[in-house]
C-alpha angles and dihedrals in degrees: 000000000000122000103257081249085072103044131111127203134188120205130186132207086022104154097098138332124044095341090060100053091046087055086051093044101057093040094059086061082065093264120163088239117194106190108205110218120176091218125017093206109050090030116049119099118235103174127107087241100058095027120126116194103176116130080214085065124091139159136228135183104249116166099185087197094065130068103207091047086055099051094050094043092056089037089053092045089054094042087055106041102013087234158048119206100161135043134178125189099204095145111113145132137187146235085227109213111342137154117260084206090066114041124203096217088194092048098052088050100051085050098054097039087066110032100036108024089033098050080045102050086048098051092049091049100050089040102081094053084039089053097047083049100055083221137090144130118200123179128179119196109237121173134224082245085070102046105104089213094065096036102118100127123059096213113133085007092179095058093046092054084046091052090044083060101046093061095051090050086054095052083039094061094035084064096048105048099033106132097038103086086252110125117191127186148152129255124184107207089211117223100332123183099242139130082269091039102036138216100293098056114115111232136058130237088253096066085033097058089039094091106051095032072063089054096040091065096027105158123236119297088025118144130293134199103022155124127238149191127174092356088305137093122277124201114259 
């Protein structure tokens, strides 16, 4: 297992939120961290909270939603480091609160265009370096409103079935890749205050971005294939 100084970590949706304070998070072990923003301009934080002032900390435009943004994301990381070893799809939106009984067609496709195809694209792009290295973490943020254990109420219906998604993708690619040193699991953040989860959530980015800052640097023989809350397993 590399030594966390040689280390090098993608994030997406990296611009504020829990993205951002994984970013910081894993920067601060002394991880090479490359924060994927859609648009540096209108994207970028510039306020102390957010701020990350690591050396180790850089971004990158990263639109999950586009191939080719993908591809050259992942192609400039490994021009500039010679490797990835983690990976975290943090990227998402969501419908709001909308009725299950009148689907927004539109909706439903612009939320899973960007929680379920663009976590994809970006685990079978970073695979194959993951894969030449023995070595990978990847770790998709999932969410409770997801688990189909705990799916008794039909508000934000798109982001549910995204979530929904998104943890079989994980079980999907854990499967696929068993046997190379590459781990992948799920972590649901739980109700974070955030500009998705708003001001009146209960929890910080701080205890949001714990669990799969956890995944992210899992040691050898961890879990795989998962989903976790609060650094335990949560029902499927």
């Amino acid at each position: 297992m590399p030594p966390p100084q040689d280390r090098v970590a993608i994030v997406t949706g990296a611009s504020r939120g829990i993205g951002r304070e994984i970013a910081r998070q894993l920067s601060a072990r002394g991880i090479s961290v490359c924060a994927g923003v859609r648009n540096h301009a209108t994207e970028s934080s510039t306020t102390e909270e957010n701020s990350v002032t690591s050396g180790l900390y850089r971004e990158i435009t990263l639109d999950v939603t586009q191939p080719d943004s993908v591809r050259d994301a992942v192609q400039g990381v490994l021009r500039t480091f010679g490797r990835i070893d983690i990976l975290v799809n943090n990227a998402g939106i969501s419908d709001g609160d909308h009725d299950a009984l009148r689907l927004d067609v539109e909706a439903f496709k612009n939320v899973m265009e960007v929680n379920v195809l663009g976590a994809w694209r970006l685990c079978e792009s970073v695979a194959p370096a993951m894969t030449a290295n023995n070595y990978g973490r990847i770790v998709n943020i999932s969410s409770t409103l997801g688990s189909l254990h705990h799916l008794n109420r039909a508000t934000e219906p798109a982001y549910r079935v995204s979530k929904a998604a998104m943890n079989a993708l994980t079980r999907v690619f854990a499967a696929r890749l068993s046997g190379t040193g590459i781990l992948v699991n799920a972590a649901s953040p739980g109700w974070v205050r955030t500009d998705l989860g708003g001001p009146n959530a209960p929890r910080s980015v701080q205890q949001g971005a714990d669990t799969p800052v956890w995944l992210a640097t899992l040691p050898e023989g961890g879990p795989s294939g998962g989903l976790f809350y609060d650094r335990a397993p949560l029902e499927w």
